[in-house]
N, C-alpha and C positions, 0 to 999 in steps of 0.2 A: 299494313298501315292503311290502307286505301278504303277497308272495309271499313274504319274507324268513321269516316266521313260521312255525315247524314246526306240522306237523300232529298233535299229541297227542291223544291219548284221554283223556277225562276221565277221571280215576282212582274211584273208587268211594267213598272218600271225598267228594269232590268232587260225587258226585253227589247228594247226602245235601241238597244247596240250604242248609249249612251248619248241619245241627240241632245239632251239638257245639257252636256258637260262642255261640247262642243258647239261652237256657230260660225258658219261660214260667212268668213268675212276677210276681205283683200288683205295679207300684210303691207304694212303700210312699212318702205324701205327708208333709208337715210338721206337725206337730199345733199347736192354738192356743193350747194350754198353752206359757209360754214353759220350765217347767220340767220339762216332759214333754218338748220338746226338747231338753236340755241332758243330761237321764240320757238321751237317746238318744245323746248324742255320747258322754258318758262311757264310757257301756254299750257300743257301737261301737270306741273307742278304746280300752278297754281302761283306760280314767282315768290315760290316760298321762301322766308329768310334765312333757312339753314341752308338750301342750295347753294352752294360755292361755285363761281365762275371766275375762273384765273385766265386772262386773255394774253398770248405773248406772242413775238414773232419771232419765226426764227428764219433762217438763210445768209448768205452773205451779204444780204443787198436788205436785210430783217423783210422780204418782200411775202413771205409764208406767213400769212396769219392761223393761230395757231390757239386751241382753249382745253385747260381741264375742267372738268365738272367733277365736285364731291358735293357729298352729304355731311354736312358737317356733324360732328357727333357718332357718327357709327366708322369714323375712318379712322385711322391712324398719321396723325398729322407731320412724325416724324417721320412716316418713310414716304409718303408725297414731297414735302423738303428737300431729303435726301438722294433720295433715286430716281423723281420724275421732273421735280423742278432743277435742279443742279443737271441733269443729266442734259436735257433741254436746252438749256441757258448757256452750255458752257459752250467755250468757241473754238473744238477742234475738229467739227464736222460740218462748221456752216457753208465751207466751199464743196463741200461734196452732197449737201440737202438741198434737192429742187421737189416741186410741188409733189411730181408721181411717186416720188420713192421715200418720200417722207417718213410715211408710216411705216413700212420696211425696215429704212434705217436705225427709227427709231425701237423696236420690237428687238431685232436682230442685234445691232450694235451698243444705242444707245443707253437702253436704260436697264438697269441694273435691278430692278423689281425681279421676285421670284416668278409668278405667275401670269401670265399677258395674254391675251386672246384675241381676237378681230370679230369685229359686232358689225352687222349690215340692215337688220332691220330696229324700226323703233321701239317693238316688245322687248325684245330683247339686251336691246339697250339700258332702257327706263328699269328690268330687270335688276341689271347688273347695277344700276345707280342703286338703287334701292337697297341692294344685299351688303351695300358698303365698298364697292370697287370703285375706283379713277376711271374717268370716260378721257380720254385724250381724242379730240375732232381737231381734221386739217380743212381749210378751206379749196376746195374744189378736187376733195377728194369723197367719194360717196360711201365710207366704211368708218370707222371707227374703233380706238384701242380700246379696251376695257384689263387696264390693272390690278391684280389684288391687292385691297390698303385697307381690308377688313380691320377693324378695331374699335375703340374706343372704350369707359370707363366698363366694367364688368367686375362682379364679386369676388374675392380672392376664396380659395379654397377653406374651407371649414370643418369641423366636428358636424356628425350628423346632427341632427333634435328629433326625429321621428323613432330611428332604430338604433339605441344607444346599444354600447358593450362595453363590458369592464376590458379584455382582453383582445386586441387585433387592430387593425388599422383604424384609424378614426377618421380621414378625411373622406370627405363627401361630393355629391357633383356639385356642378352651378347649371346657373342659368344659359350657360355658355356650349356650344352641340361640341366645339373645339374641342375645350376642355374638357369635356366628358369621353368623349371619344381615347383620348390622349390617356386620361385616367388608366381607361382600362387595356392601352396598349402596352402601357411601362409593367402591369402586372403579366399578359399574355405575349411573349416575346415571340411569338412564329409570323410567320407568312402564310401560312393559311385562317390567319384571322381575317375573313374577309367584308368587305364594306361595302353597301348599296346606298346611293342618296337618292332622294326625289323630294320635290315639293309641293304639298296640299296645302290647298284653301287659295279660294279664284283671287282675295285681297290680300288673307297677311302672306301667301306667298310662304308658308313658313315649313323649313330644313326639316327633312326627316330622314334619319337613318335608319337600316338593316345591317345588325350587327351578329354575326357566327362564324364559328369554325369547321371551315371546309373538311368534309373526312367524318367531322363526327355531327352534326347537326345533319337531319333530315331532310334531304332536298325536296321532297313533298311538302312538309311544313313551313321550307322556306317560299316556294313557290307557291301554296294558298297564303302566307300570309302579305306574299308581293303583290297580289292578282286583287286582298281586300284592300289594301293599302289605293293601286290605282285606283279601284272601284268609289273610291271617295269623291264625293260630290258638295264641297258644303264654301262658305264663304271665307271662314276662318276656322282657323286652328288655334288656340291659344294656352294649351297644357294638352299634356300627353292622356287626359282622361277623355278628351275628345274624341283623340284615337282609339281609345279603350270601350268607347262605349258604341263605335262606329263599327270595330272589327269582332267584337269576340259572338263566339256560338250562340248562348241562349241569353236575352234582353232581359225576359222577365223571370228574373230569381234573384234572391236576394244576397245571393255567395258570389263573390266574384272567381272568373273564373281567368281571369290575365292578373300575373303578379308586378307589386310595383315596387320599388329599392329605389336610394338615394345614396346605396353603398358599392362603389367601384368593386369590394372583392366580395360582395354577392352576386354581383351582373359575370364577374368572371369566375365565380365556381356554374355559375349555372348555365354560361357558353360551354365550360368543359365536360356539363353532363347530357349536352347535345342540344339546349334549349337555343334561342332566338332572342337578342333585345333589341328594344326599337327605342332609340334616344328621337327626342324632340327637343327644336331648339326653342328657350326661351323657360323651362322647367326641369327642377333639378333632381325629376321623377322618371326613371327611367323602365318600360314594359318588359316584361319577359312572359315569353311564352314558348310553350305551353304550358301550361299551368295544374297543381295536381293540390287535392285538398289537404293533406298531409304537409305542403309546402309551407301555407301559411302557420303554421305552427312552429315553425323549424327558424331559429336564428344561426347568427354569422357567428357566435361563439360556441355555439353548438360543435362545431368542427374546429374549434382552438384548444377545446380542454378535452380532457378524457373523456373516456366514450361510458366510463361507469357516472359520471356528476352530471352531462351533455343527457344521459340516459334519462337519469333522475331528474333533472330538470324539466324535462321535456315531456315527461309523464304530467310532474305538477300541472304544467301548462294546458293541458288536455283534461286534467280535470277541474281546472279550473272553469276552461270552458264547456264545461258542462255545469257548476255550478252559476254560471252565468247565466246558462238556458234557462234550467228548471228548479232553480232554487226557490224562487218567489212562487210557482207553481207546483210546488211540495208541499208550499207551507201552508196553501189554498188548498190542498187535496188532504190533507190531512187535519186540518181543524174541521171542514167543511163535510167531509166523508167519510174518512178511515181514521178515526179517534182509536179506535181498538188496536192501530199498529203502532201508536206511541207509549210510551209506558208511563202507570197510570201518575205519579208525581208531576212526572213535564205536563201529561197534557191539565192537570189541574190547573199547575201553575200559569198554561195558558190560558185557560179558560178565566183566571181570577182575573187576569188582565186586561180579557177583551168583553169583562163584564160591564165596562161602563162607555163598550166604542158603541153606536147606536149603528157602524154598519158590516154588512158581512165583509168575511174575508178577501173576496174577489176584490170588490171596491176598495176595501182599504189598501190592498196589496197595489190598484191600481192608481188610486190616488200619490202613493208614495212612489211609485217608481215616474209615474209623468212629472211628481216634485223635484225627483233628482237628475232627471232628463234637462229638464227647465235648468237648472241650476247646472251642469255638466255645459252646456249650450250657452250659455250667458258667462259662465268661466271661461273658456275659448273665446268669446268674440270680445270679452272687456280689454284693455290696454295690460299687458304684462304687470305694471305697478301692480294694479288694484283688482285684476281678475281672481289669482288664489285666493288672497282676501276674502274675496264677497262669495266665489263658493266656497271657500272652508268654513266661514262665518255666517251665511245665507244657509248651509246644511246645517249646523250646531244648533243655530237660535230657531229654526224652522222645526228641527227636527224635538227639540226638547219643548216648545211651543207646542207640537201637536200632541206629545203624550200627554204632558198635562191639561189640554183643553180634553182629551177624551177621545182624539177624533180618531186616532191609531194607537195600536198597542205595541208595549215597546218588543216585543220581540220582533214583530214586521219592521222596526224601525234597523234593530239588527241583520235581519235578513233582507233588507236592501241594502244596505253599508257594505255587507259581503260578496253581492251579486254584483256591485258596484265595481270593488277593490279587486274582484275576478275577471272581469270585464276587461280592467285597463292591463291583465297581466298576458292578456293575447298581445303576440308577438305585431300580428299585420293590425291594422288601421279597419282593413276592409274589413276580417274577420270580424270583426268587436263589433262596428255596426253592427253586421249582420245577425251575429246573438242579440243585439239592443231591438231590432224588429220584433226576431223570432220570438223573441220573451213573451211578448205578448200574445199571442195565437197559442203558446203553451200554457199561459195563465187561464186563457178563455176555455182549452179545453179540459186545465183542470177544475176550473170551476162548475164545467155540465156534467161532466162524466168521471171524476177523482183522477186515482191513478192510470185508472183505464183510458181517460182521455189523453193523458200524457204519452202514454206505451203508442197510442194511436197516433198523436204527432210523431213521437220519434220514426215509428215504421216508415210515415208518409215522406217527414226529412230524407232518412235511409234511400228512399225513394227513389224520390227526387234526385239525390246527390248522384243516385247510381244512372240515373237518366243524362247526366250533362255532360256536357263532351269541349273540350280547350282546346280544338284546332286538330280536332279528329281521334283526340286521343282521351281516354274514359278518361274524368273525375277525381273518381277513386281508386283509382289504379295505384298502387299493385295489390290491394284489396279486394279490389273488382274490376277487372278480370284477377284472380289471385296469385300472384307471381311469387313463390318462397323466397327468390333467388334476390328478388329485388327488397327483403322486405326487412333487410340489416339497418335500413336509414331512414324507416317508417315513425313509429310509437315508441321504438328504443333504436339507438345508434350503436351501430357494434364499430368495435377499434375498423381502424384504418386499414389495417394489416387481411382485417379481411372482406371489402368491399372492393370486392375487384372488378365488379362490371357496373355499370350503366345502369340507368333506368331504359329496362329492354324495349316498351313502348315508346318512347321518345327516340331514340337513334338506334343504328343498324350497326354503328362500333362500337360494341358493348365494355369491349376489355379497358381498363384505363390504368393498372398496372399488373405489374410482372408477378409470377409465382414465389412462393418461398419468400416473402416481406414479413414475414414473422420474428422480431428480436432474438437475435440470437449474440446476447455478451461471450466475449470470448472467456472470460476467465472472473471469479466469482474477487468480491474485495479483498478477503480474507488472503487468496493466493498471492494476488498481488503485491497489497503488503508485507506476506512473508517473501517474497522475491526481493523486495525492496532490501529488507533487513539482511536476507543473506547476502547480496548484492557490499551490501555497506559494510558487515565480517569480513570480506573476502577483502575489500580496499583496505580496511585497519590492518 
């Protein structure tokens, strides 16, 4: 595995042992005054009007003053109510609460919160306000409780819209790290599912998780991907592409090389084949890596239906995306240079067509496809109403508008329609980009050199692909490097019955079920029901 890892130069940045991340500067502690804390929060926040300040005293003699501080809006207001104000208020401890053991009694005895901590300085404090917890401050005591009372209004669970399936679970994450998390522990029921949190971004502060299963994820990959994770330097974090574009191998390509789901029993078939996911809180996109280019191809239904229709589908899929690639740069190489490879009816027939377009086939093919780019781009960003509308109706009226002005001939008009409706049948998001780029640098190079120029992008793709590396592990693996063993759940899925190991470059515990899972019915229909009948003679 280790070989798998490029050899980079520390960057100069980098070699700084991270002085930008870090600055030396005094924490500043809790004071004993409990109202000298309280204008420090104000002072702090700015005496913002969601800051909640609930002042009370407690003791026997009410001589303890006494305050909580929330956020209004990211708490949960019932169990503040319930477990910290009731617990507080009520009068079977006030003879035994004096100032020093306040916060003790309270921790220990009093309050009935699941999760409770003790906070001493002001980062750490202001921290834990912010993440949604209860500050409990006693007067002329220099520490502070910090409550769990995480909450407030959040999405309830839903049907994916990105990765749809006719057959297998349909709920999806939230915005919520909780509930993501949660999702995929009700599917993986062991104790070696294990969890890392940390939090990136010097402002929003925001939750990131490491999510795999001990034994079979690769401790190497889990540890470079903990080592990029720290390495993060930035202000905000605010979707999980941020982390995606901070941590993965090579920047500049147009394939992505970290994969991303919003489907809980995709993040858990892919912990079970030794991969890594990394939830981010606030985004219902969650990473997995490492990542292999074969992956994007591969849906969640793919492994619900048979391995003969999962097969068949899957192939479609792949050629489709290849008709995505080079379809419009076919149609360029062919009218433009290899006329003699078409047979002579079609290419008449095209030729009568593009007798009255005034320009060659590069331009026109380019004109249309920036047409339907535009129009694809303005579908997405209109309001749900009226977006289908206006591209389904902005393509139809644009599209029979330009045959008849001259400007494009109808068969380019069909060969983008195709490239198009091929495009949307890739599985990832990212993939589809990435063919919507390439198109173009296959169209340019069928336009100088015909087919030859196409043979020459693909090589250079081939290439390329064979050059990228997801966390030290090839690309295109099991391709390249070539692995037989692994290569049942590539371009075609073989049954169940017999994928018995792993993807061998991603984890070191390849085996993931037992020998002999091969169907084996005991006794054929036919037997049966003559057992039945003689069974029923025997009773008359």
């Amino acid at each position: 595995m280790p070989s798998f890892f490029k050899d980079r130069k520390p960057k100069k940045k980098r070699q700084q042992n991270g002085e930008n991340q870090t600055t030396d500067y005094p924490i500043e502690q809790i004071e004993v005054s409990l109202s000298g804390n309280l204008n420090n929060i104000k002072k702090k926040t700015g005496n913002s009007s969601d800051v909640v300040i609930r002042e009370i005293k407690m003791g026997s003699n009410s001589d303890i003053k006494t305050a909580i501080v929330y956020v209004d809006g990211i708490v949960d207001n019932q169990s503040i109510q319930e477990y910290l104000l009731q617990s507080m208020m009520k009068d079977d401890h006030k003879g035994e609460i004096n100032q020093h053991t306040a916060l003790d009694l309270l921790s220990e005895d009093m309050m009935t919160i699941g999760n409770i901590s003790s906070v001493t300085n002001l980062d750490d404090l202001f921290a834990s306000l912010m993440a949604g917890d209860t500050l409990i401050l006693i007067d002329g005591v220099d520490r502070a409780l910090s409550a769990s009372t995480k909450g407030g209004e959040k999405r309830s669970i839903s049907e994916s819209t990105t990765q749809m399936v006719v057959r297998g679970p349909k709920g999806a994450f939230t915005e919520s790290l909780g509930t993501n998390t949660a999702m995929v522990r009700r599917i993986i029921k062991t104790p070696d599912l294990w969890m890392e949190s940390l939090k990136v971004g010097r402002v929003t502060k925001t939750d990131v998780t490491i999510m795999y299963i001990h034994g079979i994820a690769n401790d190497k990959v889990v540890k470079e991907i903990r080592q990029r994770l720290h390495r993060i330097d930035i202000d905000s974090i605010l979707e999980s592409g941020y982390i995606e574009q901070l941590i993965e191998d090579q920047t500049f390509t147009p394939f992505p090389t970290i994969y991303n789901t919003e489907r809980p029993d995709v993040v858990a078939g892919n912990l079970l084949e030794g991969r890594i996911a990394i939830f981010v809180d606030g985004t219902p996109f969650v990473l997995i890596a490492p990542a292999l280019f074969m992956q994007f191809f591969q849906s969640a239904e793919d492994y619900y239906a048979r391995f003969d229709i999962a097969t068949s589908i899957r192939l479609l899929r792949i050629f489709m995306f290849m008709i995505s690639l080079i379809a419009p740069a076919t149609y360029v190489a062919v009218t433009t240079f290899h006329q003699e490879m078409v047979p002579t009816t079609l290419i008449v027939a095209i030729a009568a067509q593009r007798e009255a377009v005034p320009f060659p086939a590069f331009v026109e093919a380019l004109l249309m496809e920036l047409t339907f780019e535009i129009l694809r781009e303005a579908g997405i960003r209109l309001p749900k109403a009226i977006g289908s509308a206006v591209s389904i109706v902005g393509a139809l009226v644009i599209g029979q508008a330009a045959v008849q002005a001259s400007i494009v001939s109808p068969a380019m008009v069909i060969i983008v329609s195709i490239t198009a409706i091929a495009s949307f049948a890739t599985p990832s998001f990212d993939m589809a980009i990435s063919a919507r780029l390439i198109r173009f640098l296959f169209m340019i190079g069928a336009a100088t050199f015909g087919f030859y120029g196409i043979i020459l992008c693909l090589l250079m793709m081939v290439v390329h692909l064979c050059s990228l590396r997801s966390f030290g592990v090839p690309y295109m693996a099991p391709f390249a490097p070539f692995i037989p063993v692994n290569n049942g759940d590539t371009i075609v899925r073989l049954p169940w019955w017999t994928l018995r190991q792993r993807p061998r470059l991603i984890t070191a515990n390849t085996v993931r079920e037992g020998a002999n899972q091969y169907p084996h019915p005991p006794a054929s229909r036919g037997m049966v029901n003559r057992e039945l009948e003689e069974g029923d003679n025997n009773e008359a």
